[in-house]
DOMAR-932213 format. One record per residue (C-alpha): residue number from 1; residue in one letter; y negated, z negated, x. Coordinates in nm, 2 decimals, always signed. Layout:
residues N
  pos  code       v       w       u
  NUM     A       Y       Z       X
...
END
This chain:
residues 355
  pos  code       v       w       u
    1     X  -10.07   -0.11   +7.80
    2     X  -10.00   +0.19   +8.05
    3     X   -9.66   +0.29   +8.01
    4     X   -9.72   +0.30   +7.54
    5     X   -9.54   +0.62   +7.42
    6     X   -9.84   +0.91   +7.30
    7     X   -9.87   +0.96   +6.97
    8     X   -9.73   +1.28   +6.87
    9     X  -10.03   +1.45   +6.83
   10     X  -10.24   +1.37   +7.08
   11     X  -10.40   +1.55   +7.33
   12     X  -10.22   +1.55   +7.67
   13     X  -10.56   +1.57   +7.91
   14     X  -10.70   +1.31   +7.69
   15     X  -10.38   +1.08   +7.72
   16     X  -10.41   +1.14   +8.10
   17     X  -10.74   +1.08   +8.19
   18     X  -10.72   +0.79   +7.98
   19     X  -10.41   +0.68   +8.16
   20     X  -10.59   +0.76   +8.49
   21     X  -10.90   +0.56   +8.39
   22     X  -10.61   +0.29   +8.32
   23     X  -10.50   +0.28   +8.63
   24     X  -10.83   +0.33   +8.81
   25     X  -10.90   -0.07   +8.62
   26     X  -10.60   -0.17   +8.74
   27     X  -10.64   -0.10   +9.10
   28     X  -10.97   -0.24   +9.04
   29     X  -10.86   -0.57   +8.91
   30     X  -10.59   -0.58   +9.27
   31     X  -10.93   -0.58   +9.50
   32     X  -10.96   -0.95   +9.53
   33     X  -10.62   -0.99   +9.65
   34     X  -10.65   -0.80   +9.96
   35     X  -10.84   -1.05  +10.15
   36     X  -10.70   -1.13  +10.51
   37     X  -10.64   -1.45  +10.57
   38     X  -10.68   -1.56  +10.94
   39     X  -10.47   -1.86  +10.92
   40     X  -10.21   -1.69  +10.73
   41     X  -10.14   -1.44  +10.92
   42     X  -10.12   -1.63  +11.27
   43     X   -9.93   -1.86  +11.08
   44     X   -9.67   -1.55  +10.94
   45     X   -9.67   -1.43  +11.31
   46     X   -9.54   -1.77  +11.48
   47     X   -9.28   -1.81  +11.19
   48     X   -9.13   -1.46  +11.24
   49     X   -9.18   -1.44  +11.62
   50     X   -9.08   -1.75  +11.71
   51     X   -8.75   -1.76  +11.53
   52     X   -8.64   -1.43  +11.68
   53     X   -8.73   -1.51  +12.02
   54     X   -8.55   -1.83  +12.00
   55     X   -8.23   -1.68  +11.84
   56     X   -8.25   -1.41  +12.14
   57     X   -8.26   -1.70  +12.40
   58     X   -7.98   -1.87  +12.25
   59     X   -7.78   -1.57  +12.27
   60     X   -7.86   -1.52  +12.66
   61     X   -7.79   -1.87  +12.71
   62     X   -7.42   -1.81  +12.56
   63     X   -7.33   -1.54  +12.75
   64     X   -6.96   -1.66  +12.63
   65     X   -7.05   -1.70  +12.30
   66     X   -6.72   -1.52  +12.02
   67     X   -6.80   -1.26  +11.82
   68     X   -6.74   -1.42  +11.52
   69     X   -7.04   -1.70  +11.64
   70     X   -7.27   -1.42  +11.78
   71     X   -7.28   -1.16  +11.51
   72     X   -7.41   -1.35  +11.23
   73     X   -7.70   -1.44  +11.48
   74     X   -7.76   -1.07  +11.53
   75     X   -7.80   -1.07  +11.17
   76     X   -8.07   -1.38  +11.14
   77     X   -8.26   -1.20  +11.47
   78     X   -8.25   -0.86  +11.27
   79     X   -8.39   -1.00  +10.98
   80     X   -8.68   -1.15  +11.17
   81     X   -8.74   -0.80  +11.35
   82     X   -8.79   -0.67  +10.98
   83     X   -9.02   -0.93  +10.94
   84     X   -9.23   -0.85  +11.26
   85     X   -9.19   -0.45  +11.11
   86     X   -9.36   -0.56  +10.78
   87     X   -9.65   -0.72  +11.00
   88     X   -9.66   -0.39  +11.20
   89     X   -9.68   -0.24  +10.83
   90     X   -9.96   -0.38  +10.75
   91     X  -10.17   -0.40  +11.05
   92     X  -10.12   +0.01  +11.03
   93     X  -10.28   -0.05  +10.66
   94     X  -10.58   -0.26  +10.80
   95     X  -10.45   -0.54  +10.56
   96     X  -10.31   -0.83  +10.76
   97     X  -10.64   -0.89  +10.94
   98     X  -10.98   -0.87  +10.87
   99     X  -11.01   -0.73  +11.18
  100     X  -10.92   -0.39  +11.31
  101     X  -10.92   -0.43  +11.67
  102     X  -10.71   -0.76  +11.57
  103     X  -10.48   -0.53  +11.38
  104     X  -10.43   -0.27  +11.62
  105     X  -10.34   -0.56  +11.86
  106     X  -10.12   -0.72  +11.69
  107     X   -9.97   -0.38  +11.57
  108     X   -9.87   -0.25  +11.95
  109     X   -9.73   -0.60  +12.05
  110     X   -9.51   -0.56  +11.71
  111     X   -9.37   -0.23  +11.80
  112     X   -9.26   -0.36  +12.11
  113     X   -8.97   -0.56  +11.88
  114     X   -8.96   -0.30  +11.63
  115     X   -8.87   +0.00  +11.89
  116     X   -9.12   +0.20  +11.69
  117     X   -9.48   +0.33  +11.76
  118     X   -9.73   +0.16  +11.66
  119     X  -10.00   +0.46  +11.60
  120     X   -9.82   +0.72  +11.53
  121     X   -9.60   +0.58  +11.31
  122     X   -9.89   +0.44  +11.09
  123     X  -10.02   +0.77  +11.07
  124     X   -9.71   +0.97  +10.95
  125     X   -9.68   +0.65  +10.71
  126     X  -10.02   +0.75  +10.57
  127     X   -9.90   +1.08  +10.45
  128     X   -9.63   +0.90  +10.26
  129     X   -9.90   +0.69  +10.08
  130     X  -10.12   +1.02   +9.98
  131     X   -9.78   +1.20   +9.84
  132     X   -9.46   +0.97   +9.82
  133     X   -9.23   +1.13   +9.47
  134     X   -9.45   +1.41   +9.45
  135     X   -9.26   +1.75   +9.43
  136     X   -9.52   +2.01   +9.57
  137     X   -9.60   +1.82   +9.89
  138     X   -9.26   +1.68   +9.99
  139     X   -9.20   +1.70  +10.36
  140     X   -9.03   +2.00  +10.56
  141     X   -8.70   +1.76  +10.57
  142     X   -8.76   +1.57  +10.90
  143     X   -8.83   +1.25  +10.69
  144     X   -8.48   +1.26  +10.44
  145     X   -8.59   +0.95  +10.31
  146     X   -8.88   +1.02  +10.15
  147     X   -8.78   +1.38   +9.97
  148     X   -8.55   +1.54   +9.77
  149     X   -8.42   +1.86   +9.62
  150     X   -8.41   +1.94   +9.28
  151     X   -8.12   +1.93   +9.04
  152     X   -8.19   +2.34   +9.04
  153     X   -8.31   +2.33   +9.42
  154     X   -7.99   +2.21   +9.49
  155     X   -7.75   +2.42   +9.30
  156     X   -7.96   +2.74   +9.38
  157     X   -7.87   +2.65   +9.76
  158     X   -7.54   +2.80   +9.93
  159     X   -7.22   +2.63   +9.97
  160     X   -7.26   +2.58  +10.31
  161     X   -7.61   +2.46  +10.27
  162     X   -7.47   +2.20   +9.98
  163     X   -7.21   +2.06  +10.20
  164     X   -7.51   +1.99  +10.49
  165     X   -7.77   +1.83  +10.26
  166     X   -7.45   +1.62  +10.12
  167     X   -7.35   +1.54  +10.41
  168     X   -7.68   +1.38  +10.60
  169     X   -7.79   +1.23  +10.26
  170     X   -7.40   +1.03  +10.22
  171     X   -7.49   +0.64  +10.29
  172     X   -7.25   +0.61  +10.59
  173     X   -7.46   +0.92  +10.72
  174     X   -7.80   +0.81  +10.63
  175     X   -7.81   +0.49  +10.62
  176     X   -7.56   +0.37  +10.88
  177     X   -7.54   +0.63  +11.16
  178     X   -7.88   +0.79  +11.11
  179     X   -8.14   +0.51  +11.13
  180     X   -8.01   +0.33  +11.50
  181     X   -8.07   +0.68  +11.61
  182     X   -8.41   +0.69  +11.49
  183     X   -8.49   +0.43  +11.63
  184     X   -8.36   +0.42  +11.97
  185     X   -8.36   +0.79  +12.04
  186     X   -8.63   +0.98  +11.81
  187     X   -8.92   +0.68  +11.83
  188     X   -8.88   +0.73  +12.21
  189     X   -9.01   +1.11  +12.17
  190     X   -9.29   +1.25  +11.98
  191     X   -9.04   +1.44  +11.82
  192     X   -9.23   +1.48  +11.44
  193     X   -9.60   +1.42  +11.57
  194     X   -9.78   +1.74  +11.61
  195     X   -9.93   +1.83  +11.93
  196     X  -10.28   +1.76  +11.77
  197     X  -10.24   +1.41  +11.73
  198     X  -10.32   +1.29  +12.09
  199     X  -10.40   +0.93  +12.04
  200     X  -10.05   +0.90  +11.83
  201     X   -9.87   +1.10  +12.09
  202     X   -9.97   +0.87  +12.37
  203     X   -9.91   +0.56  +12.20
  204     X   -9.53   +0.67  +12.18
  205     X   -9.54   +0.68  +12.54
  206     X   -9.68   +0.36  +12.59
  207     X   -9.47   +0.21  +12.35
  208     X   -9.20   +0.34  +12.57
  209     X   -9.39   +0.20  +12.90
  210     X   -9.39   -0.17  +12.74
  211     X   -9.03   -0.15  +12.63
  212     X   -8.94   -0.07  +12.97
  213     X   -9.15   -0.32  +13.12
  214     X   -8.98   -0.58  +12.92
  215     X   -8.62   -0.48  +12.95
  216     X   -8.69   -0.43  +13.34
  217     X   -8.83   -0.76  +13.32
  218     X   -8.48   -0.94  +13.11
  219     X   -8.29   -0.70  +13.31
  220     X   -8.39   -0.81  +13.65
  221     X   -8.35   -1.18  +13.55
  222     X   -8.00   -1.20  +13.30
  223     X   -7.83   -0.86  +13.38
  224     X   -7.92   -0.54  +13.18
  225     X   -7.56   -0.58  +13.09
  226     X   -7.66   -0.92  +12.88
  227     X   -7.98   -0.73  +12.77
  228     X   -7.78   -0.46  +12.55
  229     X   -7.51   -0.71  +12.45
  230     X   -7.81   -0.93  +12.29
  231     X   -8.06   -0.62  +12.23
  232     X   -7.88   -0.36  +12.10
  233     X   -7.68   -0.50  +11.81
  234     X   -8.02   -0.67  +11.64
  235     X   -8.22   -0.34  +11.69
  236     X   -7.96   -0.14  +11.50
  237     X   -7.90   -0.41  +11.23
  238     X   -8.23   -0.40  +11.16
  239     X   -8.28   -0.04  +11.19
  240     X   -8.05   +0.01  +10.89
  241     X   -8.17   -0.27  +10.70
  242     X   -8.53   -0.12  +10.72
  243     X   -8.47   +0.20  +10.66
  244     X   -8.22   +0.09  +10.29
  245     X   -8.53   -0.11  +10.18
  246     X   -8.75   +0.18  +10.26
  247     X   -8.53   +0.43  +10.10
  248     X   -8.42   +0.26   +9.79
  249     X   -8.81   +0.16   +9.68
  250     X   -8.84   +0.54   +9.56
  251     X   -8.50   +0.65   +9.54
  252     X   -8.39   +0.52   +9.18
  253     X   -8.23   +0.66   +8.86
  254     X   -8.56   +0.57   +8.65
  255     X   -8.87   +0.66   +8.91
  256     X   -9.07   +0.90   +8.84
  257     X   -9.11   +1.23   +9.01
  258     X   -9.37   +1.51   +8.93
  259     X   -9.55   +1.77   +9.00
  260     X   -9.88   +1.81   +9.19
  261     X  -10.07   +1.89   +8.83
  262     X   -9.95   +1.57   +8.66
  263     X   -9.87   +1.35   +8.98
  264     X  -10.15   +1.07   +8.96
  265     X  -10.18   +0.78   +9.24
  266     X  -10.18   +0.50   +8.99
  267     X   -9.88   +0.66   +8.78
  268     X   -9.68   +0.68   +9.06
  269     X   -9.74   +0.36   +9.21
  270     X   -9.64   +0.17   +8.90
  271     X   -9.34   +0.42   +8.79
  272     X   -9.27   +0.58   +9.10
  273     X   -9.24   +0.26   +9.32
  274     X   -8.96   +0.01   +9.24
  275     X   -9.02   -0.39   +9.20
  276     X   -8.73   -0.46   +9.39
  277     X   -8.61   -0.85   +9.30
  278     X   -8.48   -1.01   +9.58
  279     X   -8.42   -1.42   +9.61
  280     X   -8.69   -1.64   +9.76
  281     X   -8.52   -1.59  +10.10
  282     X   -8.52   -1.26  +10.15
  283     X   -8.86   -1.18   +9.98
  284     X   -9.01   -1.42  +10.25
  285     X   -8.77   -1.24  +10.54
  286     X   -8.88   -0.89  +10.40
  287     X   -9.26   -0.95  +10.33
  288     X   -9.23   -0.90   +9.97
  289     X   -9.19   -0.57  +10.03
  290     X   -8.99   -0.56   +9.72
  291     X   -9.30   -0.57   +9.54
  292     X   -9.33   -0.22   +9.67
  293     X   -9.54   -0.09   +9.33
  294     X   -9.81   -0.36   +9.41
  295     X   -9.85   -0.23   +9.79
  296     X   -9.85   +0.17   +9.71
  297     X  -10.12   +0.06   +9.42
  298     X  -10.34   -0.11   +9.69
  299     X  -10.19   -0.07  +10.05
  300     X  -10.47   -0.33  +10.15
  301     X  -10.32   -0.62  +10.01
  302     X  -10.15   -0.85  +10.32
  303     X   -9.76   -0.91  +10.22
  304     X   -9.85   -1.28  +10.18
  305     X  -10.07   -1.21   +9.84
  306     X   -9.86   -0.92   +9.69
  307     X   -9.66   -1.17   +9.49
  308     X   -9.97   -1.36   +9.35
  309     X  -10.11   -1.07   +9.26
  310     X   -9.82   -0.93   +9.08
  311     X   -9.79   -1.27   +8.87
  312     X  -10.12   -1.28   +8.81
  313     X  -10.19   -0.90   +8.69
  314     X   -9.96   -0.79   +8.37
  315     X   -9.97   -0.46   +8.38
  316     X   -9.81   -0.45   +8.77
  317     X   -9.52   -0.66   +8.60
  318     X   -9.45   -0.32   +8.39
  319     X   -9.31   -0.12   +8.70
  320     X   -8.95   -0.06   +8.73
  321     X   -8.70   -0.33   +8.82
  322     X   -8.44   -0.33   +9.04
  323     X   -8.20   -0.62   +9.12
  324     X   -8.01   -0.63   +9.47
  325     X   -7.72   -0.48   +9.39
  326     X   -7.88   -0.15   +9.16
  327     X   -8.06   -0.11   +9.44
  328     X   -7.70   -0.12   +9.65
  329     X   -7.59   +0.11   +9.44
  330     X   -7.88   +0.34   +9.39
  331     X   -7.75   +0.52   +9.70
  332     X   -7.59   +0.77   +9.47
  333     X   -7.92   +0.92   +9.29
  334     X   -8.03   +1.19   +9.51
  335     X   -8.14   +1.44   +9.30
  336     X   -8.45   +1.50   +9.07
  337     X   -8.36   +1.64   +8.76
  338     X   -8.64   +1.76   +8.62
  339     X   -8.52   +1.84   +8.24
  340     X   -8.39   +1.48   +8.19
  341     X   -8.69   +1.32   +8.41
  342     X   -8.46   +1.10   +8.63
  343     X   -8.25   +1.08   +8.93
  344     X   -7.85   +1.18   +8.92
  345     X   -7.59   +1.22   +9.13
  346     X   -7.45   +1.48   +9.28
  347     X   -7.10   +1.47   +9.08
  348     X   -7.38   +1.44   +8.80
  349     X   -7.57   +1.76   +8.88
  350     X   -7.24   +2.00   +8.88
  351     X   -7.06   +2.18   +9.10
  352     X   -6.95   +1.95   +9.37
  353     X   -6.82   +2.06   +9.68
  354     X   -6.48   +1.93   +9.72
  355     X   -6.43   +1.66  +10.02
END
């Protein structure tokens, strides 16, 4: 039972190491779920592929096509590119093959639908895995996403400097406007990849060479006109529907923040990762990356076995819950409170700047 009140009197190194030990077994018990399957995984590749290249050749077919017709079909295509990011996502892991070469394969033809590097993304992502809701490593504030101020952070902070953290952490900022940017304007620099990290630097640019290559390629043949009416509205719906699942699997009233002396990997998997519940369709559109406590547990589990592992494990069915729409309106906790132990608002952590 891992998340059993202490009794009163006991002793808070023995209660964590016997937690940690815990957790240790559980991780333990999650190892024969993160077999690759070959078949699986070529299969989950033609099923999210296929489906968004045909949806993209319907649209350049119907050049004529209303708005009304077109844009729920931007929406389908989006959903597929999430799809193809979740692959990327786990070929960066080493999970959706057994193979690594295979998996760095697969992972640069991926990022040539998901507008994002291949390498160096997978390597800023493993920084999120070694310190994700831990409150003395949090980033330097290029990644808004994945940190957070304090409840007395924030109010220590000038009034100016409250009105600019409010401002680029308000949904219609971050998770409307900002993510398109992302990722047709940052991904296409090295912006956030330091200067040491040569093989990650160069595999932005050569993202950038094989996007060109294939929009030269469309361009030449339907019009670069056609290319951006079909290309640029699925990239951006899917940017921000990435980046909400991304932000909302950590960003919730109950999750668990610490700090670096009582931060543990298997505590904060469990209780600082949501288990988002999503119906059967878009579990298989995201790949079950609502089940985002099973993947930051073991990151080597393919998306395809998260959801048998989860059922079959008890203590993984212990993590937080979240339905869609507390996740929808999660957007509000973006503060750590660390007397309470829990997100708030902004209204809720006291003098708010008026609008």
């Amino acid at each position: 039972m891992l998340f059993a009140p202490a009794p009163p009197q006991t002793n808070l190194h023995l209660m964590q190491t016997s937690r940690a030990a815990d957790f240790r077994a559980l991780k333990l018990a999650t190892g024969p779920y993160q077999r690759a399957s070959t078949l699986r995984s070529i299969g989950q590749l033609a099923t999210s592929f296929g489906p968004f290249v045909a949806i993209c050749a319907f649209l350049y077919a119907t050049p004529d096509l209303p708005l009304w017709a077109a844009a729920p079909l931007w929406v389908v295509a989006a959903a597929f590119v999430v799809r193809v990011f979740i692959i990327q996502h786990d070929c960066g892991h080493g999970s959706f093959f057994a193979s690594p070469r295979a998996n760095r394969l697969t992972g640069a033809v991926c990022s040539l639908a998901t507008f994002t590097p291949y390498a160096a993304w997978r390597r800023q992502h493993a920084g999120h895995h070694a310190n994700w809701n831990n409150l003395d490593r949090r980033t330097s504030g290029a990644d808004i996403y994945s940190d957070c101020l304090t409840v007395a952070e924030y109010r220590a902070l000038s009034r100016t400097e409250r009105f600019k953290y409010r401002l680029l952490r308000h949904p219609a900022v971050s998770l409307l406007l900002i993510p398109p940017l992302v990722f047709l304007l940052l991904y296409r620099v090295p912006f956030d990849t330091p200067k040491s990290w040569r093989k990650e630097r160069r595999s932005v640019y050569l993202t950038d060479l094989g996007m060109a290559a294939v929009i030269l390629a469309l361009g030449l043949t339907l019009g670069f006109g056609r290319v951006a009416a079909v290309q640029l509205p699925i990239i951006c719906i899917a940017a921000v529907i990435g980046v909400w699942l991304f932000s909302v699997q950590h960003r919730f009233e109950h999750t668990l923040w610490a700090r670096a002396t009582d931060w543990s990997y298997g505590e904060a998997s469990i209780a600082g990762s949501s288990h988002l519940r999503l119906p059967r369709l878009l579990r298989w559109l995201t790949g079950n990356i609502g089940l985002h406590h099973v993947h930051h547990l073991n990151p080597r589990i393919p998306n395809y076995r998260l959801q048998e592992c989860h059922d079959t494990l008890a203590d993984l069915q212990r993590a937080p819950e979240l339905t869609f729409w507390e996740a929808v309106a999660g957007s509000r906790y973006a503060l750590w409170d660390e007397d309470l132990k829990r997100m708030v608002s902004f209204r809720a952590a006291g003098r708010p700047i008026p609008a």
